[in-house]
VOVOFI-573808 format. One record per atom (N, C-alpha, C): atom name; y negated, z negated, x negated; residue number from 1. Coordinates in nm, 2 decimals. Atoms other than C-alpha are relative to their C-alpha. Example, Ala and Ser with C-alpha at 12.3 -4.5 7.8 and 13.67 -1.06 7.14 Angstrom:
+------+--------+--------+--------+-----+
! site !     c2 !     c3 !     c1 ! pos !
+------+--------+--------+--------+-----+
!    N !   0.12 !   0.00 !  -0.09 !   1 !
!   CA !   0.45 !  -0.78 !  -1.23 !   1 !
!    C !  -0.12 !   0.00 !  -0.09 !   1 !
!    N !   0.11 !   0.00 !   0.09 !   2 !
!   CA !   0.11 !  -0.71 !  -1.37 !   2 !
!    C !  -0.11 !  -0.08 !   0.08 !   2 !
+------+--------+--------+--------+-----+
// end
This chain:
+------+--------+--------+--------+-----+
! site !     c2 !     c3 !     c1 ! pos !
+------+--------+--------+--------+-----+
!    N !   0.12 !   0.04 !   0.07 !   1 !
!   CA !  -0.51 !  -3.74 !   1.28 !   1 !
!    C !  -0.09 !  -0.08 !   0.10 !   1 !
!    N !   0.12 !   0.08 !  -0.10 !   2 !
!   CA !  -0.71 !  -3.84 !   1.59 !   2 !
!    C !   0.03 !  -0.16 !   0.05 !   2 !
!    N !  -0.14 !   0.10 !  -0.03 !   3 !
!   CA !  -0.40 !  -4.08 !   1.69 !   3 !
!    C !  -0.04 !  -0.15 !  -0.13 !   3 !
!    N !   0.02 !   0.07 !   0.10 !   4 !
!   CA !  -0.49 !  -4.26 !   1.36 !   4 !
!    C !  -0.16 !  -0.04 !  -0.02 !   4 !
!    N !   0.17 !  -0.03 !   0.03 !   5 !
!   CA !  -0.89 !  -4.21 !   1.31 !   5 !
!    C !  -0.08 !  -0.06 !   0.13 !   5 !
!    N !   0.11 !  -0.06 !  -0.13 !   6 !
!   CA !  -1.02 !  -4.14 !   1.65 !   6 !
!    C !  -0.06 !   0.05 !  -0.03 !   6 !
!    N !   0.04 !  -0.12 !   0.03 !   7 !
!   CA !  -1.21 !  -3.93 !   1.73 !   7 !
!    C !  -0.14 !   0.11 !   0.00 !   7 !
!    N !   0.10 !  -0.02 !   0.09 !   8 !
!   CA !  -1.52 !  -3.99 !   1.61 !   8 !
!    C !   0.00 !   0.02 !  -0.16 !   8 !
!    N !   0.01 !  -0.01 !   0.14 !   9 !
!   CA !  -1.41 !  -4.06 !   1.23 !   9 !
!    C !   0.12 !   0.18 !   0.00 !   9 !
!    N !  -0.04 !  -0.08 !  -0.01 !  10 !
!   CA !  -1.17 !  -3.77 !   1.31 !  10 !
!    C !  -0.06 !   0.16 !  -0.02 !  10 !
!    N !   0.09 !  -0.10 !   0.00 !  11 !
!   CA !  -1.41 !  -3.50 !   1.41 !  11 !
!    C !  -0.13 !   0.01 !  -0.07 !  11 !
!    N !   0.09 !  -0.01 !   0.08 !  12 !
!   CA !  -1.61 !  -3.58 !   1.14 !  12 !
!    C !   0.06 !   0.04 !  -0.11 !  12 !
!    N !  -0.10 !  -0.10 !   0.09 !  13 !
!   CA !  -1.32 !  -3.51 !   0.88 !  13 !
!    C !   0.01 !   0.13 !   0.03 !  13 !
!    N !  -0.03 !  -0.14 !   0.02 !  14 !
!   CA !  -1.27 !  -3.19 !   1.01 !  14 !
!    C !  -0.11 !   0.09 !   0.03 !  14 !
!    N !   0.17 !  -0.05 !   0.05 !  15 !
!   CA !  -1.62 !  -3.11 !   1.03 !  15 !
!    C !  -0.03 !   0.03 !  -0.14 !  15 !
!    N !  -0.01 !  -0.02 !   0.17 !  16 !
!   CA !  -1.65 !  -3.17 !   0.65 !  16 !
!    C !   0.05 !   0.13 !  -0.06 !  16 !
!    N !  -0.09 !  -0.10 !   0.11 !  17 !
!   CA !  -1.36 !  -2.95 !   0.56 !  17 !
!    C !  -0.10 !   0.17 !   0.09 !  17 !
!    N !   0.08 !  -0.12 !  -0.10 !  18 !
!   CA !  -1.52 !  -2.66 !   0.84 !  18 !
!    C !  -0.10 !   0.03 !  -0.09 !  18 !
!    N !   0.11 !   0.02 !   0.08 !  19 !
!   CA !  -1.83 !  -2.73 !   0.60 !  19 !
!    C !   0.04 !   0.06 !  -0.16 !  19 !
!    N !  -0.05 !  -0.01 !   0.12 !  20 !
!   CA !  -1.65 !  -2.72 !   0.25 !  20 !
!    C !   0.05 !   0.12 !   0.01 !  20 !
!    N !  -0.08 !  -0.14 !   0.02 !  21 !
!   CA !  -1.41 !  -2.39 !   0.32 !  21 !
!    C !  -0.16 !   0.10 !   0.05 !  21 !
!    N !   0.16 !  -0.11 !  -0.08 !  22 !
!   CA !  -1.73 !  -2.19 !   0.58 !  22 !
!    C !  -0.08 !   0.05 !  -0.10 !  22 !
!    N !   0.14 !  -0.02 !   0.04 !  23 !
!   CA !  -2.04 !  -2.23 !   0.38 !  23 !
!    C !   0.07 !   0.12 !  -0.16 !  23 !
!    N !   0.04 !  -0.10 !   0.13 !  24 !
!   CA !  -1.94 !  -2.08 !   0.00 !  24 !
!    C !   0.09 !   0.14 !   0.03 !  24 !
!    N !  -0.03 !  -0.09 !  -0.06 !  25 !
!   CA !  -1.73 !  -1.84 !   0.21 !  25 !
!    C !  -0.07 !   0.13 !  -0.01 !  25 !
!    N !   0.05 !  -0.09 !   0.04 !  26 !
!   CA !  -1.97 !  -1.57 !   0.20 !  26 !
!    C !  -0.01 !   0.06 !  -0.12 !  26 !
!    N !  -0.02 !   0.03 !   0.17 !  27 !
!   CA !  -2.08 !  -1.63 !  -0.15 !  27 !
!    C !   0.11 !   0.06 !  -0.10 !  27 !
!    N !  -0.09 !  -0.08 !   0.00 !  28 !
!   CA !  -1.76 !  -1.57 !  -0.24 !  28 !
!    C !   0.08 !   0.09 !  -0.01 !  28 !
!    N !  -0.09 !  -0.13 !   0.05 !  29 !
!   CA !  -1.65 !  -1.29 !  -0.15 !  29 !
!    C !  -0.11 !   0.11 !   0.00 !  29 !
!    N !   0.10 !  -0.17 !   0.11 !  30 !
!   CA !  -1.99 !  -1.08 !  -0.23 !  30 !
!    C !  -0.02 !  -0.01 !  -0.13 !  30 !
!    N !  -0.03 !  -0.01 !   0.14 !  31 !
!   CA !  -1.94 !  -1.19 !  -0.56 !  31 !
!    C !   0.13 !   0.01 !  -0.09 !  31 !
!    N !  -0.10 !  -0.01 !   0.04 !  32 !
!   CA !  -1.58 !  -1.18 !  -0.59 !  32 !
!    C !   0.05 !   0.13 !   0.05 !  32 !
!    N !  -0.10 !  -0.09 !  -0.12 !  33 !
!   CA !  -1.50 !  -0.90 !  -0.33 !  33 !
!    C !   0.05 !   0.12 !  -0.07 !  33 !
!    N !  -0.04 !  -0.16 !   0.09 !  34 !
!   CA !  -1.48 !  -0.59 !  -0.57 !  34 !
!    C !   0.09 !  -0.03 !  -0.08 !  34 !
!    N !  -0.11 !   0.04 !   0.11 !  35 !
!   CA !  -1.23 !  -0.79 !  -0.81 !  35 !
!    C !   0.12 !  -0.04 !   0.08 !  35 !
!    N !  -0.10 !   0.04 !  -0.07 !  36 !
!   CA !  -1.03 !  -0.88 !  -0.54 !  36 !
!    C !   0.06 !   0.14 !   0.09 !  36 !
!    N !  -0.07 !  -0.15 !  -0.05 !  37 !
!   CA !  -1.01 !  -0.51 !  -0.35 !  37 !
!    C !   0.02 !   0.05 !  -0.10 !  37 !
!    N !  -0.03 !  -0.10 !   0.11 !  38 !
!   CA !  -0.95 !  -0.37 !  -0.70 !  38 !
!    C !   0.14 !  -0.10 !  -0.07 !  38 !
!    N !  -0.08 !   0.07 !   0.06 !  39 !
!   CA !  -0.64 !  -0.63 !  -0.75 !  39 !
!    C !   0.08 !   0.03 !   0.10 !  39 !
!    N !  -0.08 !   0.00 !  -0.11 !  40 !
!   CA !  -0.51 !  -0.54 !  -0.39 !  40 !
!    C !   0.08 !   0.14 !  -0.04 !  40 !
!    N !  -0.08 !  -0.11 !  -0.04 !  41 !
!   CA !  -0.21 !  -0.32 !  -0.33 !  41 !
!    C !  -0.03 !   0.12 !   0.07 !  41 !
!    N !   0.00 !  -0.05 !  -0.14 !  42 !
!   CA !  -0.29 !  -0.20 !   0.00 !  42 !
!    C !  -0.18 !   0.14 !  -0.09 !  42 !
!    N !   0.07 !  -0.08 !   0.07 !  43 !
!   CA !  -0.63 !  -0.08 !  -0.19 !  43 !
!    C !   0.04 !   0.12 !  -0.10 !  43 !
!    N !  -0.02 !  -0.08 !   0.11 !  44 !
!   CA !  -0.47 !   0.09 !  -0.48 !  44 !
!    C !   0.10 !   0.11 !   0.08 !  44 !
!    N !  -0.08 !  -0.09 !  -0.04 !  45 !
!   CA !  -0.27 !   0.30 !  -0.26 !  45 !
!    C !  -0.14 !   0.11 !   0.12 !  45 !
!    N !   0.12 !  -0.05 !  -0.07 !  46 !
!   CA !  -0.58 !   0.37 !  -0.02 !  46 !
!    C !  -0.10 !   0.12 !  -0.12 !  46 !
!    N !   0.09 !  -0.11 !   0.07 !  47 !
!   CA !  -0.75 !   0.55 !  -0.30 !  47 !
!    C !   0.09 !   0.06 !  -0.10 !  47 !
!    N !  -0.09 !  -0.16 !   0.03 !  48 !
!   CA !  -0.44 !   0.78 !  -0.42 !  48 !
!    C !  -0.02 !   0.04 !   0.11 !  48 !
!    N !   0.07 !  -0.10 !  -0.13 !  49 !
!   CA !  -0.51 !   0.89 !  -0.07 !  49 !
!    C !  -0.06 !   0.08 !   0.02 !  49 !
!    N !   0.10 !  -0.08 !   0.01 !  50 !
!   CA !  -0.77 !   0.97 !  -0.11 !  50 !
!    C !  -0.06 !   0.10 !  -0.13 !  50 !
!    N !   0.01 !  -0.12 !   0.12 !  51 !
!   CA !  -0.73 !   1.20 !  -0.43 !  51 !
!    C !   0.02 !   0.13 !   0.09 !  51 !
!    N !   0.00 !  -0.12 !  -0.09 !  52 !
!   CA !  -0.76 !   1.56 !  -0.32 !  52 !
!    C !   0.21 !   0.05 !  -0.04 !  52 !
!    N !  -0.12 !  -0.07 !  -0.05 !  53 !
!   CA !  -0.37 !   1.73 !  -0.24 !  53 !
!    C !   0.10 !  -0.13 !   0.03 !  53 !
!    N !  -0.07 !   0.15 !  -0.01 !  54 !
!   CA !  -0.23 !   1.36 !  -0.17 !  54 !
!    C !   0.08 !   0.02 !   0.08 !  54 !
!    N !  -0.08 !  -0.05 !  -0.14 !  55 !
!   CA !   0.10 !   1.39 !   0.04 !  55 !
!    C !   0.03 !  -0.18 !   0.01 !  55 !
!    N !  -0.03 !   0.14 !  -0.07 !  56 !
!   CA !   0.21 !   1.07 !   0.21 !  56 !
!    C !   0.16 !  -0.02 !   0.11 !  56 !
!    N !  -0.15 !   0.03 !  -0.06 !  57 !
!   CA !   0.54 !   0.96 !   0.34 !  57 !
!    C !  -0.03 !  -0.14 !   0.05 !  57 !
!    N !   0.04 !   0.12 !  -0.07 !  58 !
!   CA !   0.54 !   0.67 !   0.58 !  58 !
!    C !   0.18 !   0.01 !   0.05 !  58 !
!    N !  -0.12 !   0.02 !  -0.03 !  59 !
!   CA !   0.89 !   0.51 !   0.56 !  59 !
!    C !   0.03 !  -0.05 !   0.14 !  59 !
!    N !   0.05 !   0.07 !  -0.11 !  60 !
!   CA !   0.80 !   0.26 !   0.80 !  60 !
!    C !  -0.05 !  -0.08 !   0.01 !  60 !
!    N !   0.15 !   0.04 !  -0.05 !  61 !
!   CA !   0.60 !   0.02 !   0.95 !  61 !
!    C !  -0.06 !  -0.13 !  -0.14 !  61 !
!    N !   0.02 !   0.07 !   0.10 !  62 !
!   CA !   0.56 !  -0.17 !   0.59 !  62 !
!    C !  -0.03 !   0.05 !  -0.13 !  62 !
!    N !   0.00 !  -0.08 !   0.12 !  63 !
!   CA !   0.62 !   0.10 !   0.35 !  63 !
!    C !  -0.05 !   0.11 !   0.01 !  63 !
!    N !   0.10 !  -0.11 !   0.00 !  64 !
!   CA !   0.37 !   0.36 !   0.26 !  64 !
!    C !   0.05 !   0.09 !  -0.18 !  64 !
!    N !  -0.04 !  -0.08 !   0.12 !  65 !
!   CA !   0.54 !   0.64 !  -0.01 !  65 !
!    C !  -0.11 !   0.09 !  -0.05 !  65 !
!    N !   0.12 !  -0.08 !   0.03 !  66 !
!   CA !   0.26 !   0.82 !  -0.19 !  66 !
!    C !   0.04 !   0.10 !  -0.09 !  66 !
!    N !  -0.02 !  -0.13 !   0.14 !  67 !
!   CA !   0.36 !   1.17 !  -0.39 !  67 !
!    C !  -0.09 !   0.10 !   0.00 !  67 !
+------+--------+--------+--------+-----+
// end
């Protein structure tokens, strides 16, 4: 990119995008964040966990058995 641009029009493109993705970033995910940990796997297994007599089997370093 810089090769083509330089690297003043350069670091102004990726400035922009830094700007476009960063800023609604927050925004985002305190208004999306509970729809998005309630769609996650990793969550839905985190709270059989935490049910009371939960036993856990840990196959290995990927797989988490929950009975």
């Amino acid at each position: 990119m810089y090769n083509a641009l330089g690297f003043g029009k350069g670091d102004t493109i990726l400035a922009i995008v830094a700007i476009v993705i960063g800023c609604p970033a927050p925004w985002i995910l305190w208004n999306y964040g509970e729809r998005i940990r309630n769609s996650s796997q990793l969550m839905k297994g985190i709270a059989r966990l935490e049910r009371p007599g939960a036993r856990v089997a840990l196959i290995d370093s990927r797989t988490l058995t929950i009975f």
